[in-house]
N, CA, C and O atoms as a DFTB+ gen file, in Angstrom:
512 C
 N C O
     1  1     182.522    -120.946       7.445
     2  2     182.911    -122.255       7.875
     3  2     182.371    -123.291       6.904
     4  3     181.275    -123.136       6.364
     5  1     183.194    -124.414       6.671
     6  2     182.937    -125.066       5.188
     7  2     182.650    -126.409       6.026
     8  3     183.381    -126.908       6.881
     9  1     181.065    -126.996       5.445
    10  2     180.941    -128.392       6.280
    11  2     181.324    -129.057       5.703
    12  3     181.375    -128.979       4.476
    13  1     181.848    -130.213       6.582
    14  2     182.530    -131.983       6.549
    15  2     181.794    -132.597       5.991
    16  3     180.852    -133.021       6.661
    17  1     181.843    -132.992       4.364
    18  2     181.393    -134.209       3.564
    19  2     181.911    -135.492       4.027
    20  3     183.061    -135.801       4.340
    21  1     181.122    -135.995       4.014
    22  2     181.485    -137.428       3.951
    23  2     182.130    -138.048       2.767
    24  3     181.357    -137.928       1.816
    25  1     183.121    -138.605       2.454
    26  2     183.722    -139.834       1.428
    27  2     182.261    -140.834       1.470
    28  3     181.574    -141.222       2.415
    29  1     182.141    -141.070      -0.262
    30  2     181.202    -142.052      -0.124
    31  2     182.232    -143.422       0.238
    32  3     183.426    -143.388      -0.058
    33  1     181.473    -144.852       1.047
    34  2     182.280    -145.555       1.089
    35  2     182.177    -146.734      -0.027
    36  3     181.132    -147.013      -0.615
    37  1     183.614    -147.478      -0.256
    38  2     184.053    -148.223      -1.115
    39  2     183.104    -149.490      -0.805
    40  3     182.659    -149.620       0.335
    41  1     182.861    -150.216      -1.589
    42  2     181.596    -151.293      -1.789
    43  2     182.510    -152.138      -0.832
    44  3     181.676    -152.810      -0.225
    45  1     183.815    -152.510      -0.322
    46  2     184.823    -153.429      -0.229
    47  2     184.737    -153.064       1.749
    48  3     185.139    -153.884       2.574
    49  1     184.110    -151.638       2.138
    50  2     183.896    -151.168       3.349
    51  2     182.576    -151.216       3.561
    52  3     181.960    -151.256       4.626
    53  1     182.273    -151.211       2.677
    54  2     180.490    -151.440       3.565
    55  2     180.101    -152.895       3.523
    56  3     178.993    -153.115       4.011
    57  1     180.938    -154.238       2.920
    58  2     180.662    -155.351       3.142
    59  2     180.898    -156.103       4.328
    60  3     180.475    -157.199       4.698
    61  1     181.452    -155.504       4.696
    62  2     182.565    -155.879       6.175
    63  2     181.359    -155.309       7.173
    64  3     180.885    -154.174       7.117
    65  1     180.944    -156.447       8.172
    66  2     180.378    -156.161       9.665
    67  2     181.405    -155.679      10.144
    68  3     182.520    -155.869       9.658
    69  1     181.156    -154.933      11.246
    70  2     182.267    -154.904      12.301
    71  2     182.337    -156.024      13.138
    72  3     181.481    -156.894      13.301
    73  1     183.687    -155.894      13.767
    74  2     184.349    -156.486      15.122
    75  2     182.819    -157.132      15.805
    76  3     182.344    -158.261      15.683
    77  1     182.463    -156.316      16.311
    78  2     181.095    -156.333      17.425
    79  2     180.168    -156.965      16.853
    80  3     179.512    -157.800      17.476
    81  1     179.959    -156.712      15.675
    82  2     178.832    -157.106      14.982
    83  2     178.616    -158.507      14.849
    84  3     177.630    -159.224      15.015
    85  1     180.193    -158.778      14.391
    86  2     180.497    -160.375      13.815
    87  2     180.222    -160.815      15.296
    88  3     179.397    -161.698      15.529
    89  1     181.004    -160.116      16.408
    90  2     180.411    -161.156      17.299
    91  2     179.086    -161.414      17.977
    92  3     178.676    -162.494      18.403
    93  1     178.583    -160.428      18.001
    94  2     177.239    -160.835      17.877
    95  2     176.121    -161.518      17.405
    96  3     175.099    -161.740      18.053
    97  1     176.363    -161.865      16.181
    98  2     175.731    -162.672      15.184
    99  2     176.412    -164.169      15.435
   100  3     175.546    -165.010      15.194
   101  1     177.392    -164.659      15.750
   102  2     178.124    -165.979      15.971
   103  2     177.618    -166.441      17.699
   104  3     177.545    -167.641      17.968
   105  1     177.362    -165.603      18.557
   106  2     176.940    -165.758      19.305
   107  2     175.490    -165.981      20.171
   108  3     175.229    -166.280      21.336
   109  1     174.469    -165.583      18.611
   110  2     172.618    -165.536      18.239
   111  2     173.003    -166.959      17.730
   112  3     172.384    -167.930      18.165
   113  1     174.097    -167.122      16.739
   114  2     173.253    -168.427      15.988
   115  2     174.460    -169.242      16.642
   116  3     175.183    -169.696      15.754
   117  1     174.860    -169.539      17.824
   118  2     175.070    -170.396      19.004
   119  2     173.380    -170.735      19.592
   120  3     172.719    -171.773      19.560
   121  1     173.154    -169.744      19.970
   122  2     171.719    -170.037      20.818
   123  2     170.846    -170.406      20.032
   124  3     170.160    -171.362      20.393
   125  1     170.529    -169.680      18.483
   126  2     169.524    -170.813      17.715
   127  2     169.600    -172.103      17.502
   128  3     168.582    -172.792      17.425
   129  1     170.957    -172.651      17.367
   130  2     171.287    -174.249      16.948
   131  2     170.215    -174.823      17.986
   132  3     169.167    -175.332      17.587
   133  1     170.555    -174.707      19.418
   134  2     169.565    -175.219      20.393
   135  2     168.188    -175.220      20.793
   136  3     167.553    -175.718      21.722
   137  1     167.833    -174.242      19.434
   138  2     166.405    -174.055      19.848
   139  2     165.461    -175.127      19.701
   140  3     164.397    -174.918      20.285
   141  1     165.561    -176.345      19.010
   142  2     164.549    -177.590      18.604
   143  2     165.363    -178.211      19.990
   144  3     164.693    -178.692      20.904
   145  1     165.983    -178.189      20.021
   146  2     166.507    -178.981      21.431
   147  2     165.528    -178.785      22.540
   148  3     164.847    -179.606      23.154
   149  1     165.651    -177.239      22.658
   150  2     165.059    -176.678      23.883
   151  2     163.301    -177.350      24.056
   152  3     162.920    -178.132      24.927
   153  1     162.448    -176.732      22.899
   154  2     161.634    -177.201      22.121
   155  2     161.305    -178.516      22.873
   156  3     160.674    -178.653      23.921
   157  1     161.839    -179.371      22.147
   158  2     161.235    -180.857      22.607
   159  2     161.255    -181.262      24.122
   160  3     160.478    -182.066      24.637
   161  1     162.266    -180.578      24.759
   162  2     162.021    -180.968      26.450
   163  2     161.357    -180.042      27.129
   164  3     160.844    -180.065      28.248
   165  1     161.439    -179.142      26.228
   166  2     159.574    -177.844      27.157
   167  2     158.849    -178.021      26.746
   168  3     157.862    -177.693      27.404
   169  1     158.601    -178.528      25.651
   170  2     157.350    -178.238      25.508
   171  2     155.845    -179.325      25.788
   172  3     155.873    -180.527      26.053
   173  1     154.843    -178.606      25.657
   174  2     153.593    -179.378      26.573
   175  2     153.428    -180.382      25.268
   176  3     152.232    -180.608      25.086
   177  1     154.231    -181.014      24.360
   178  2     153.108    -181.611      23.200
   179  2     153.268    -183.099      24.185
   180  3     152.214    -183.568      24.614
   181  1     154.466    -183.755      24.498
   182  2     154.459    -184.896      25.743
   183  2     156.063    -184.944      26.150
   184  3     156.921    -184.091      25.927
   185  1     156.201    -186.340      26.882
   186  2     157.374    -186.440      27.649
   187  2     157.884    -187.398      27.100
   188  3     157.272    -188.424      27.398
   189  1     159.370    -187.710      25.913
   190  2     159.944    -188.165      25.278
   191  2     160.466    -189.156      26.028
   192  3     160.709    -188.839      27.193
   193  1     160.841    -190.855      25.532
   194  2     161.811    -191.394      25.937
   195  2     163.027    -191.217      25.145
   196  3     162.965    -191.016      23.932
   197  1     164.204    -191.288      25.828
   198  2     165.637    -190.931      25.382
   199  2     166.126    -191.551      24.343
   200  3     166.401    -192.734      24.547
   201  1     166.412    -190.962      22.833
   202  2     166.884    -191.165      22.292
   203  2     165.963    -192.068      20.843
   204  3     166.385    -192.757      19.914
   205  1     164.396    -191.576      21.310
   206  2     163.322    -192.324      20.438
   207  2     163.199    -191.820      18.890
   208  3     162.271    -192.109      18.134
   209  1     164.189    -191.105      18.614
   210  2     164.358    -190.929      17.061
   211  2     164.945    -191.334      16.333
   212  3     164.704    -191.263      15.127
   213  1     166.557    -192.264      17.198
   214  2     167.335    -192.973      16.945
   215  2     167.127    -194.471      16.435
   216  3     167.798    -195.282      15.796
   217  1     165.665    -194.435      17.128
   218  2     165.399    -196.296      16.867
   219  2     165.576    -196.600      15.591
   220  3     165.307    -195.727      14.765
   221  1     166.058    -197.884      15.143
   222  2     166.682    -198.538      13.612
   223  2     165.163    -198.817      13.071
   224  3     165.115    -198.712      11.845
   225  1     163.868    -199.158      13.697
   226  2     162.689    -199.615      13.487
   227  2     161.657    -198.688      13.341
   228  3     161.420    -197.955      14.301
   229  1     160.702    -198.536      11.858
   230  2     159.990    -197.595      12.562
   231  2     159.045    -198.218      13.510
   232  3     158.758    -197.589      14.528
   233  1     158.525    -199.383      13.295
   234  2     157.455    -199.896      14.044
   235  2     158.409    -199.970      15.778
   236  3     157.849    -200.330      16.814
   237  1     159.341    -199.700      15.729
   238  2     159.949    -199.042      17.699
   239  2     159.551    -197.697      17.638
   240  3     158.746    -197.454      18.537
   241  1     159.760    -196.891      17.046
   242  2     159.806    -195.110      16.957
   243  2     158.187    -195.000      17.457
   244  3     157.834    -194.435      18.492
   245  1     157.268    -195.679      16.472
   246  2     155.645    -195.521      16.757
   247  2     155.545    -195.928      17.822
   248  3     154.866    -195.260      18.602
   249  1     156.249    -197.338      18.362
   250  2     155.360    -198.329      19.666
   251  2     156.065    -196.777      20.529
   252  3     155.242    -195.876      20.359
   253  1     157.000    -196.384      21.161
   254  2     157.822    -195.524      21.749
   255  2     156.824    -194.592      21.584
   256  3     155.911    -194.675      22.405
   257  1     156.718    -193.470      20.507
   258  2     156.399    -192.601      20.624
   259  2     154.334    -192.972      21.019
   260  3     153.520    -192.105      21.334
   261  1     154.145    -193.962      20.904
   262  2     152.792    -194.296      21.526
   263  2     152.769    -194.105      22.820
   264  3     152.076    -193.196      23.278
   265  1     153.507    -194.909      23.625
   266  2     154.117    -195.104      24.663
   267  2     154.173    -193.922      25.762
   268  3     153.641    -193.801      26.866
   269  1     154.838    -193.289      25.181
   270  2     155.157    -191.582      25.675
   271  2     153.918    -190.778      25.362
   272  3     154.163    -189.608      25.657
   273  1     152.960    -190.879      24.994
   274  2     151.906    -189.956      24.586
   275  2     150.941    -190.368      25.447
   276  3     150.389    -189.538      26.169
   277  1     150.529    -191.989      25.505
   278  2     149.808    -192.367      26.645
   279  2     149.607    -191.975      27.668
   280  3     148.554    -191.598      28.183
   281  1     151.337    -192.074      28.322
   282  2     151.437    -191.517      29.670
   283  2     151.672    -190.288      30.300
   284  3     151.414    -189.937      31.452
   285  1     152.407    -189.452      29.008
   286  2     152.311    -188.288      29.299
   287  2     151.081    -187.542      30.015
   288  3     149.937    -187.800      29.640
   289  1     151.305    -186.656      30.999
   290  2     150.271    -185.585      31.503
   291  2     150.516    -184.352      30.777
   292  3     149.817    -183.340      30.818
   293  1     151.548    -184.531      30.129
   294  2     151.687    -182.893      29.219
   295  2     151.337    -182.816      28.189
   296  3     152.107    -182.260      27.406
   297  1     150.208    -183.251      27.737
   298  2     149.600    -183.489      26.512
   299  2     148.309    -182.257      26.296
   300  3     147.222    -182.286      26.872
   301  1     148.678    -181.418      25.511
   302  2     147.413    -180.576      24.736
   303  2     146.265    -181.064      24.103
   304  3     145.126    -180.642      24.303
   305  1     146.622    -182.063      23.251
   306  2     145.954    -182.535      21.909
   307  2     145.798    -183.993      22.893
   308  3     146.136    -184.277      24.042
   309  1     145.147    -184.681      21.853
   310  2     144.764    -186.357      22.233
   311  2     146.134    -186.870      21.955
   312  3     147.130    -186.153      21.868
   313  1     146.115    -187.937      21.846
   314  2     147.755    -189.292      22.272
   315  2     148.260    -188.979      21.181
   316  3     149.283    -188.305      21.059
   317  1     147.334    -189.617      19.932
   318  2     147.860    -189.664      18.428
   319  2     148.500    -188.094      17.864
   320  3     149.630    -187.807      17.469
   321  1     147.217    -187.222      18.021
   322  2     148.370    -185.911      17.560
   323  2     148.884    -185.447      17.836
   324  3     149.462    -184.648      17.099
   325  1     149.289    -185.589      19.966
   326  2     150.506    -185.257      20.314
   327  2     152.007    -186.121      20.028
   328  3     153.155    -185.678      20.076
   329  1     151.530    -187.496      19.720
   330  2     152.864    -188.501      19.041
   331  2     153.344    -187.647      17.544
   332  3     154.299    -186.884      17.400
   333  1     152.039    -188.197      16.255
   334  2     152.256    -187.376      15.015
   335  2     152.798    -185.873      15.306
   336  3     153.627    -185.566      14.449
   337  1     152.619    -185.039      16.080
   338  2     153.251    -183.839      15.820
   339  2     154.518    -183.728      16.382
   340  3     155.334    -182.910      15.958
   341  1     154.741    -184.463      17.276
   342  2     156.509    -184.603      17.445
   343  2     156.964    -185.243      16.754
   344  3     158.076    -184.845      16.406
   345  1     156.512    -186.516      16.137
   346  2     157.508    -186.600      15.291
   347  2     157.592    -185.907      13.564
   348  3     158.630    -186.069      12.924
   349  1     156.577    -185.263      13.042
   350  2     156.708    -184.215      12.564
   351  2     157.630    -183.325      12.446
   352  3     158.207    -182.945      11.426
   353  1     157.846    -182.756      14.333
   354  2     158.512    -181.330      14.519
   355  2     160.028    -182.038      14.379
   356  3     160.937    -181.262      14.086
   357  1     160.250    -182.960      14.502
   358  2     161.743    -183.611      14.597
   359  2     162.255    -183.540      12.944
   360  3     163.363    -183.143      12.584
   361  1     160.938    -184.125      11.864
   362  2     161.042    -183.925      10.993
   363  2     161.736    -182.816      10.324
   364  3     162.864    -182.736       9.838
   365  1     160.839    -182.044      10.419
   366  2     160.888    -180.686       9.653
   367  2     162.305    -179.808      10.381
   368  3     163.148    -179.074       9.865
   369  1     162.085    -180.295      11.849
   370  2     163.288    -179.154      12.136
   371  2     164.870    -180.105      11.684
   372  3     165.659    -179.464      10.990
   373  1     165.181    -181.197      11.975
   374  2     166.097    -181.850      10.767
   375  2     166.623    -181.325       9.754
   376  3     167.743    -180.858       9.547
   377  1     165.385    -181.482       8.913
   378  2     165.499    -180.541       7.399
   379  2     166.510    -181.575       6.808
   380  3     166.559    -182.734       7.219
   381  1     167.533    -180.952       5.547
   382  2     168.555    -181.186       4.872
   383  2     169.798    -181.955       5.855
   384  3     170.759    -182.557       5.379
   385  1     169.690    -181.884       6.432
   386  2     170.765    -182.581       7.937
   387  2     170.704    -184.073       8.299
   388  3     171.500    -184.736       8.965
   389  1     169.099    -184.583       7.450
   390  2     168.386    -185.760       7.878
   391  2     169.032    -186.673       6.764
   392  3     168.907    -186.204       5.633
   393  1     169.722    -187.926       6.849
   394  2     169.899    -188.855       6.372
   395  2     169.216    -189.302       5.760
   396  3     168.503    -189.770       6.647
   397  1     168.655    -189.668       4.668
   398  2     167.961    -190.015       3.386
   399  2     167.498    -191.130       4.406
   400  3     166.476    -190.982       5.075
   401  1     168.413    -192.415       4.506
   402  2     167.739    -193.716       4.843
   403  2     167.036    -193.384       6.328
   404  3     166.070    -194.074       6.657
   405  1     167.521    -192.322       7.234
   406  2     166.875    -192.035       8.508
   407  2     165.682    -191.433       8.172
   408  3     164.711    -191.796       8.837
   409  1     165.478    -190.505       7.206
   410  2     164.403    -189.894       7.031
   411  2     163.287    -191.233       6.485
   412  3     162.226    -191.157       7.104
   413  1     163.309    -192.044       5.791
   414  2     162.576    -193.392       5.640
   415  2     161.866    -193.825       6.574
   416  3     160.646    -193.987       6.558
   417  1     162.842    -194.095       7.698
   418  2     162.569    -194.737       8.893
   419  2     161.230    -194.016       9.282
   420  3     160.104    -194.411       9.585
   421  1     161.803    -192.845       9.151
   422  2     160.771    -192.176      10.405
   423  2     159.541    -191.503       9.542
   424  3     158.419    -191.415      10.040
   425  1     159.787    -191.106       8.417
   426  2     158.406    -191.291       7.351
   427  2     157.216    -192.163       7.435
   428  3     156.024    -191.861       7.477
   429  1     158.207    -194.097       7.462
   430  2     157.002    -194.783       7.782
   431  2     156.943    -195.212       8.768
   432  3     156.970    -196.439       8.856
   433  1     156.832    -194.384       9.990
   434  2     156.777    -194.541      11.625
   435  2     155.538    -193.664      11.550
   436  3     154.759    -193.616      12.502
   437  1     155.314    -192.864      10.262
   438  2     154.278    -192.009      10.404
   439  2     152.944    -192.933      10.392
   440  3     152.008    -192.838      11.186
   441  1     153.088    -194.030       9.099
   442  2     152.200    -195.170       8.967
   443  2     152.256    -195.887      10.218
   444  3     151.216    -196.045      10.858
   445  1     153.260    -196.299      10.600
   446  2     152.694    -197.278      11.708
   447  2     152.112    -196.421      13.015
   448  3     151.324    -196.970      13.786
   449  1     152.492    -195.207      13.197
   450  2     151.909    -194.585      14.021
   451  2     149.809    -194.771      14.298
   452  3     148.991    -194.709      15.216
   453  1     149.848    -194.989      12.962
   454  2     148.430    -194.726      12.290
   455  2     147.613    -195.724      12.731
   456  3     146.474    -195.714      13.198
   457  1     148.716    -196.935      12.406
   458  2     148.098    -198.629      12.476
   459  2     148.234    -198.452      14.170
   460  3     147.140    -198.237      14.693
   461  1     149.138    -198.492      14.913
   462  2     149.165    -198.454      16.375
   463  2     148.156    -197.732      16.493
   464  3     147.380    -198.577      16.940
   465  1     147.453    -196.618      16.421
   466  2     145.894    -196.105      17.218
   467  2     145.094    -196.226      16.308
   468  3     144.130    -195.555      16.677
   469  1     144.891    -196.609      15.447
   470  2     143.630    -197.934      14.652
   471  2     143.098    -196.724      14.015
   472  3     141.881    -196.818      13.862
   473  1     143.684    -195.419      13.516
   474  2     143.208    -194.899      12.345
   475  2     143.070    -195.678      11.030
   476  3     143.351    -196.834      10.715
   477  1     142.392    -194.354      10.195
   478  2     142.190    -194.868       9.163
   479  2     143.533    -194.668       7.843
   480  3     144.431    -193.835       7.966
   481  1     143.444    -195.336       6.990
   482  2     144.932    -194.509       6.126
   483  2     144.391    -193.205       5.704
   484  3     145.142    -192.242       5.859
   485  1     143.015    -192.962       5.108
   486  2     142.711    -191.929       4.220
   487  2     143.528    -192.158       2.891
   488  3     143.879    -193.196       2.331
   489  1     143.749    -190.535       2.512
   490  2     144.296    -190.291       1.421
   491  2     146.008    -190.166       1.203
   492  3     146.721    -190.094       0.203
   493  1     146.343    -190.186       3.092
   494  2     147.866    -190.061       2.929
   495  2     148.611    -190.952       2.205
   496  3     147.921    -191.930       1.918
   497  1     149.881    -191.034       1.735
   498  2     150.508    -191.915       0.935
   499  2     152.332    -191.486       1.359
   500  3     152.721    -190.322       1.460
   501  1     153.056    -192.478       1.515
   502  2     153.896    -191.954       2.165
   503  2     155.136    -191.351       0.864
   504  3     155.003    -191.775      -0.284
   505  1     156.209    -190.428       1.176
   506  2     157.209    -190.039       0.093
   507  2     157.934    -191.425      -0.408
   508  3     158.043    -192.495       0.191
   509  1     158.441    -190.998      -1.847
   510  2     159.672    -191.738      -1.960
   511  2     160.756    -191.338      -2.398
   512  3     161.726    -192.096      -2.431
């Protein structure tokens, strides 16, 4: 009895996911898009007002995100590095998606963040 070789396959067949596959993968990165979403309304860093990334001002984004850190009870960290690290995480998860002049805004929201709880500047210096 003579065993069944396999055909090696054509580079043009092994590039191709399958059926199942493809849908599987379109249907993971459905649920990742939402994950910074999810993120900011679970999580313990504080309790956001609506739409505080949008503000045209950074000195609104800081007073706001002051605001919300104060009163928050879901706070881990103290006021200031639960404000600075959300707006951080908004930062970074953005990425390439972020509007040059929006990303400004909220860069020096990082400074006024600073001046609103009477830190010091240090050594930070903001991008340009």
């Amino acid at each position: 009895m003579a065993l069944a070789t396999r055909r090696p396959r054509r580079a043009s067949e092994r590039s191709r996911p399958s059926a199942r596959r493809r849908a599987r993968r379109t249907a993971a990165k459905g649920r990742r898009q939402k994950w910074s979403q999810h993120v900011t309304r679970t999580s313990n860093a504080l309790d956001l007002e609506a739409n505080v990334f949008k503000l045209r001002s950074a000195t609104a984004v800081a007073a706001s995100l002051k605001r919300s850190a104060l009163r928050s009870r879901r706070r881990k960290a103290s006021s200031y590095q639960s404000a600075l690290s959300m707006l951080n995480f908004y930062i970074n998860r953005a990425g390439k998606g972020l509007n040059p002049s929006r990303r400004r805004v909220l860069e020096r929201a990082k400074g006024e963040l600073r001046k609103a709880f009477g830190r010091e500047p240090g050594a930070w210096r903001p991008r340009r």
